[in-house]
C-alpha positions in Angstrom: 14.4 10.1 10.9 12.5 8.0 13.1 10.4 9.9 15.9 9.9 7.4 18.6 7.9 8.0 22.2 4.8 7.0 24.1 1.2 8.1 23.3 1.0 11.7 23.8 4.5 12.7 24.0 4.2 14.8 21.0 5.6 12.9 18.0 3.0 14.2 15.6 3.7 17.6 16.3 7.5 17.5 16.2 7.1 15.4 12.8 4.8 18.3 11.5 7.3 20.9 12.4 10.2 19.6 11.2 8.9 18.6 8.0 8.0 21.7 7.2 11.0 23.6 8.5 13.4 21.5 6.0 10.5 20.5 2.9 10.8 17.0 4.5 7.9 14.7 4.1 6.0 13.5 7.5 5.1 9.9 7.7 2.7 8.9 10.5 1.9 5.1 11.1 -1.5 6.4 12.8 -3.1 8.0 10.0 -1.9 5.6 7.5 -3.4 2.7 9.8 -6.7 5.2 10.4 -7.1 6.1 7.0 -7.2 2.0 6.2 -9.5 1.4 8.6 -11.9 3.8 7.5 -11.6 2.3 3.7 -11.4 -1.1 4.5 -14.4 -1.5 7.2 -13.8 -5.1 8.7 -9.8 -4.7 8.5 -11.0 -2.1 11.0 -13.4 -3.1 13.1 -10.7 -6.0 13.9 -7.8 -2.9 14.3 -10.1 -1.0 16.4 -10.3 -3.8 19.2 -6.5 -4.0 19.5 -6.4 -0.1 19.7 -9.2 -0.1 22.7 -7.5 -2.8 24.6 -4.1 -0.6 24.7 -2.4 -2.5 21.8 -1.3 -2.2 18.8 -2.7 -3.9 15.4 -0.8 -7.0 14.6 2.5 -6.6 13.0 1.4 -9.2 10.1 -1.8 -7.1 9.4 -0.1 -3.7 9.3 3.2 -4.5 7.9 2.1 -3.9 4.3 -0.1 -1.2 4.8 2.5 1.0 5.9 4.7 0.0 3.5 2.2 1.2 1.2 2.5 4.4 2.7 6.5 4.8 2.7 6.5 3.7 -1.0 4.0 6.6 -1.3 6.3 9.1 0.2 9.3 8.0 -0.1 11.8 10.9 -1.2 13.2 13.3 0.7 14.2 13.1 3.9 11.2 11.1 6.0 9.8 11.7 9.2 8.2 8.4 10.5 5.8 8.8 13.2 5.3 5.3 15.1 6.9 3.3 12.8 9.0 1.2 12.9 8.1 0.6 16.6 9.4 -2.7 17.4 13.1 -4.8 16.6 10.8 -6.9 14.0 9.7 -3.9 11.9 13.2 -2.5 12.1 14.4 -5.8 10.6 11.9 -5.7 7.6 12.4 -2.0 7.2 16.3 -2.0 6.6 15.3 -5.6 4.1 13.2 -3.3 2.1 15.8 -0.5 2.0 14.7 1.4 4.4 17.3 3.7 6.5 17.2 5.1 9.2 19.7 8.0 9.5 18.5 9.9 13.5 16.5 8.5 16.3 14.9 11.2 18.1 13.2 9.8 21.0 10.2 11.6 23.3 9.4 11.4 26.6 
C-alpha cells in the first residue's frame, strides 16, 4: 500500500499503525534516505541542501537507495511512506516488480 500526502499530514503515523495492526512491514522513504545520509556523510551533505530548499533529493541519487530498502523488507504486505512519490518512480517501481495493491492518500 502506498501512503501518499504532504509533509505533516500523518503518513508515518498511519504507516506505523497499520503495520502493526495486520504484522505488515512499514517502509518509510525518510528514514531510509536519513539513515544514508548519516552513513554516507557527503551523499548527505548534498541531500541535506535539497531538503532545506523545500525539495526533494534527486530521483537519480535516491532511486537505488530505496530500493535497497524494499529489497530489505520486502515480504508481507508493505507500507511505503513517500515512496514512490512521482509518475517516474512509479514507472521503475512496477519494472522492478513492485505492486502496488491501495493508494491511501492524506490530506
Amino acid at each position: 500500500m502506498l501512503v501518499a500526502g504532504l509533509p505533516g499530514s500523518g503518513k508515518s503515523t498511519v504507516c506505523r499503525l497499520l503495520a502493526d495492526r495486520i504484522a505488515g512491514t512499514w517502509l518509510s522513504a525518510s528514514s531510509v534516505l536519513q539513515d544514508h545520509a548519516v552513513r554516507h556523510p557527503d551523499v548527505g551533505a548534498a541531500w541535506r541542501r535539497h531538503w532545506a530548499a523545500g525539495q526533494n533529493a534527486p530521483d537519480s541519487e535516491v532511486r537505488v537507495v530505496l530500493w535497497d530498502g524494499f529489497d530489505r523488507v520486502r515480504r508481507g504486505f508493505v507500507f511505503l511512506d513517500g515512496y514512490p512519490r512521482n509518475g517516474a518512480q512509479v514507472r521503475d517501481f512496477a519494472r522492478r516488480g513492485g505492486v502496488v495493491t491501495a493508494c491511501l492518500l492524506l490530506h
